[in-house]
C-alpha positions in Angstrom: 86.2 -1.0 20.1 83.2 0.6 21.5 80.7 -1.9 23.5 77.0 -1.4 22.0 75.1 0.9 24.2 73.0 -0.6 26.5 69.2 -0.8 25.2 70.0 -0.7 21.8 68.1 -3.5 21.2 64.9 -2.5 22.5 62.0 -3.4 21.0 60.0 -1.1 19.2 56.8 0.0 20.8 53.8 -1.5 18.4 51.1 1.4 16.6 47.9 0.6 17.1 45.6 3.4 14.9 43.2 5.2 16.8 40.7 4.1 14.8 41.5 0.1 15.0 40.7 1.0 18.6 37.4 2.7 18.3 36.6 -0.4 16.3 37.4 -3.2 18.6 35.9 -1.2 21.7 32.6 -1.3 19.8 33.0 -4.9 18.9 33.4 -5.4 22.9 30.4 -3.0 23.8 28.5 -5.2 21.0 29.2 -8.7 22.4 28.3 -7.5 25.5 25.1 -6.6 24.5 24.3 -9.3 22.6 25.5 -9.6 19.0 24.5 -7.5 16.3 20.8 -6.7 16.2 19.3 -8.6 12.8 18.5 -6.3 9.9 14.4 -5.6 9.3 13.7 -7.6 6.3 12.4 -5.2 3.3 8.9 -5.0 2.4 7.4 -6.6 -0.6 7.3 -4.3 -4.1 3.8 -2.8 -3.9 2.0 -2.9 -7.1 -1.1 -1.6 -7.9 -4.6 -3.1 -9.1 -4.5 -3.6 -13.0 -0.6 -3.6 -13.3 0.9 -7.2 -14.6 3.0 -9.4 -11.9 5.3 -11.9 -13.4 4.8 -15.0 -11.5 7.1 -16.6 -14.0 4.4 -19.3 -14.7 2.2 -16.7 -14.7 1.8 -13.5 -15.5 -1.2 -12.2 -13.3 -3.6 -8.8 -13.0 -5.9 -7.9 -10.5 -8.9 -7.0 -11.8 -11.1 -5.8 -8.9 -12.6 -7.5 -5.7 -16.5 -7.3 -5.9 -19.4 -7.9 -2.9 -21.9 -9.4 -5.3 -25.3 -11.0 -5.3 -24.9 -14.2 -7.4 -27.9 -16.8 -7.9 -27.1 -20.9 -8.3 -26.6 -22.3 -11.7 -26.1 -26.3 -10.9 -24.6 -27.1 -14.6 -22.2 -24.3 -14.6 -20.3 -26.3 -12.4 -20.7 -23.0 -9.5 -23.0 -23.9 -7.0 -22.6 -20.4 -4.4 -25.5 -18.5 -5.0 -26.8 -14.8 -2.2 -24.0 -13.1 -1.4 -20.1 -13.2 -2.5 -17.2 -11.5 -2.6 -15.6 -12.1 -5.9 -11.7 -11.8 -6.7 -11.3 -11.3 -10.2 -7.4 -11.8 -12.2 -6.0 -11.6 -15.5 -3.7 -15.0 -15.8 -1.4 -14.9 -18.9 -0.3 -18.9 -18.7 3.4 -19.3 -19.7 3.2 -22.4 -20.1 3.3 -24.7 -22.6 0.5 -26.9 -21.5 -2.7 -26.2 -19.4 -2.2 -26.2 -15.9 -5.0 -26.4 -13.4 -5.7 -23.5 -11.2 -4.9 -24.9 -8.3 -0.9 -23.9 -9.2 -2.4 -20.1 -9.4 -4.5 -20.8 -6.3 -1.2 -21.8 -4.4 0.7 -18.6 -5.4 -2.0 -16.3 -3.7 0.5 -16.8 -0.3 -2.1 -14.5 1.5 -5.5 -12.4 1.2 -6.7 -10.6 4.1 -8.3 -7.3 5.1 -6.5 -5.3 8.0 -9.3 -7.1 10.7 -10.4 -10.3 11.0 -9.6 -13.2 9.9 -7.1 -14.2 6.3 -9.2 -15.1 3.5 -6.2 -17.3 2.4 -3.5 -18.4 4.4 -1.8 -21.4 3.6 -0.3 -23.1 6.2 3.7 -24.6 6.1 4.4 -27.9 3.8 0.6 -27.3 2.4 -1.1 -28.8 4.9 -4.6 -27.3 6.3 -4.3 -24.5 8.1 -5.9 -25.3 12.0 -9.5 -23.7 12.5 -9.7 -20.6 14.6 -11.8 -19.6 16.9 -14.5 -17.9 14.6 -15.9 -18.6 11.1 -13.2 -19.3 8.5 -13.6 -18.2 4.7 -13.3 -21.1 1.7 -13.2 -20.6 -1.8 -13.6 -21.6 -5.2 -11.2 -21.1 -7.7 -12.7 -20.7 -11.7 -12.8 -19.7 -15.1 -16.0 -18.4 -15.6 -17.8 -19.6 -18.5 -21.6 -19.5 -20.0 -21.8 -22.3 -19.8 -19.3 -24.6 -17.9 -16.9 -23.5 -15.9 -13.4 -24.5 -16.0 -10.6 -25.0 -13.8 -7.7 -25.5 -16.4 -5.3 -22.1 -17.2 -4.9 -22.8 -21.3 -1.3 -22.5 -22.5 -0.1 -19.0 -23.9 -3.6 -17.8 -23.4 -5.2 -15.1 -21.1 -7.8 -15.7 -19.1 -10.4 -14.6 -16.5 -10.3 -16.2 -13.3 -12.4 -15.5 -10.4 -11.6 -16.6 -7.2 -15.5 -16.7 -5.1 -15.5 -16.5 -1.9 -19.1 -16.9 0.2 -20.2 -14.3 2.4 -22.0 -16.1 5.7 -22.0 -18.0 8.7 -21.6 -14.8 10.5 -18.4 -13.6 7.9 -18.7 -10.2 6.9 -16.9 -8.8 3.5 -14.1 -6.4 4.4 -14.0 -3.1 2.8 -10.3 -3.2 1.3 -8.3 -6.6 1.0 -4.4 -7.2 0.3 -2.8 -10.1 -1.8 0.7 -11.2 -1.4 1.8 -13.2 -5.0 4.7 -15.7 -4.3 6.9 -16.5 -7.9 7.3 -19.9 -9.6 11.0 -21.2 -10.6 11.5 -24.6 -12.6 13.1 -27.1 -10.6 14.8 -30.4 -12.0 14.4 -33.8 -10.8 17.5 -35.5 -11.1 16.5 -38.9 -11.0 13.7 -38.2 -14.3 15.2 -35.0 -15.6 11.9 -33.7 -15.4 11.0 -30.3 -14.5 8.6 -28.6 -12.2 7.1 -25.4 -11.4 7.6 -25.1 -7.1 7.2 -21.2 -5.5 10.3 -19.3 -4.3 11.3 -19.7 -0.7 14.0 -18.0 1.6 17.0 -19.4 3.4 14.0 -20.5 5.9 11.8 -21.9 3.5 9.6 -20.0 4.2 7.7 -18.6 0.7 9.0 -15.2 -1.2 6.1 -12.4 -1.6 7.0 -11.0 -5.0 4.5 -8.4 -5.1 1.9 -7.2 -2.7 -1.5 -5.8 -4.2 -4.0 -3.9 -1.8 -7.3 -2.5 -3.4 -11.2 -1.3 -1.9 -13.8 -4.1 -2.3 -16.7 -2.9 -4.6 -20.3 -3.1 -4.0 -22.8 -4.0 -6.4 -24.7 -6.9 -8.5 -24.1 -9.5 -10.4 
């Protein structure tokens, strides 16, 4: 009987593909550098002036943004009067009751021309946003009326809401202004069972821009 030859019983040599190799040699050149670099975040769908949003509670249309002249009616429940800059939307409310427009108000995440400073811009949680340096804008949110105005969006009704927004104390009307609309989802409390409207937010709470609307401010009267 023959002995086995010596090194028969070598281990085969193990075949790495070329391109398993390319891949772990960039993994290496990656960690070195840092991790992967983190993907730009998309930009909101652009829509334009007079095309609906669904806000899910709402469903929303800018009108147009108007510099106006406006004089003070005490019982209308309006009490700006010289010069404004008006924000006028179609609100379709989905609702089944009224809800005040403060929930529309709160969905406007950000208005602001390309200088200066935000017409809106909610701060985190809700809370005030600090005071800057220079003048900041307030508004009034309102459904224009000839008589009294109100501030509660009717269910499965349309209506004209005009956000107002005085022009002074050194504040001068911008000539084109963008809106960023956030979107409403029902949430359940699970200790009621009730249900409430709250605004999308990410993974860092931070709320979703749905749709972002930019249009030219018009000049003119009342």
């Amino acid at each position: 009987m023959t002995s086995p030859r010596r090194g028969s019983h070598r281990r085969r040599p193990i075949l790495v593909s070329v391109s398993a190799l390319v891949i772990a040699t960039g993994l290496i050149v990656v960690a070195a550098l840092g991790g992967f670099a983190a993907a730009p975040e998309d930009p909101p769908p652009v829509v334009k002036a007079g095309e609906e949003i669904d806000q899910d509670l709402f469903r929303t249309t800018v009108v147009d943004a108007a510099v106006r002249t406006v004089s003070p009616k005490p019982d209308s429940g309006t009490y700006d009067s010289g010069e404004v800059l008006d924000l006028t939307l179609k609100v379709f409310n989905n609702a089944t009751t009224s809800v005040p427009v403060n929930y529309l108000d709160r969905s406007l995440l950000r208005i602001a021309a390309s200088a200066g400073p935000p017409l809106v811009e909610p701060s985190p949680a809700g809370t005030p946003a600090p005071a800057g340096d220079g003048p900041a804008w307030r508004h009034d949110t309102f459904i224009p009326d000839d008589e009294v105005v109100s501030r509660l969006l009717p269910p499965r009704l349309t209506s004209t809401v005009v956000l107002r927004f005085p022009v002074r104390d050194g504040l001068t009307a911008p000539e084109r202004i963008t809106i960023d609309f956030g979107k409403y989802e029902l949430h359940e409390d699970w200790f009621t069972g009730r249900t409430r409207p709250e605004l999308i937010v990410d993974d860092d709470g931070r709320e979703v821009v749905e749709a972002r609307v930019a249009l030219p401010v018009k000049r003119g009267a009342a």
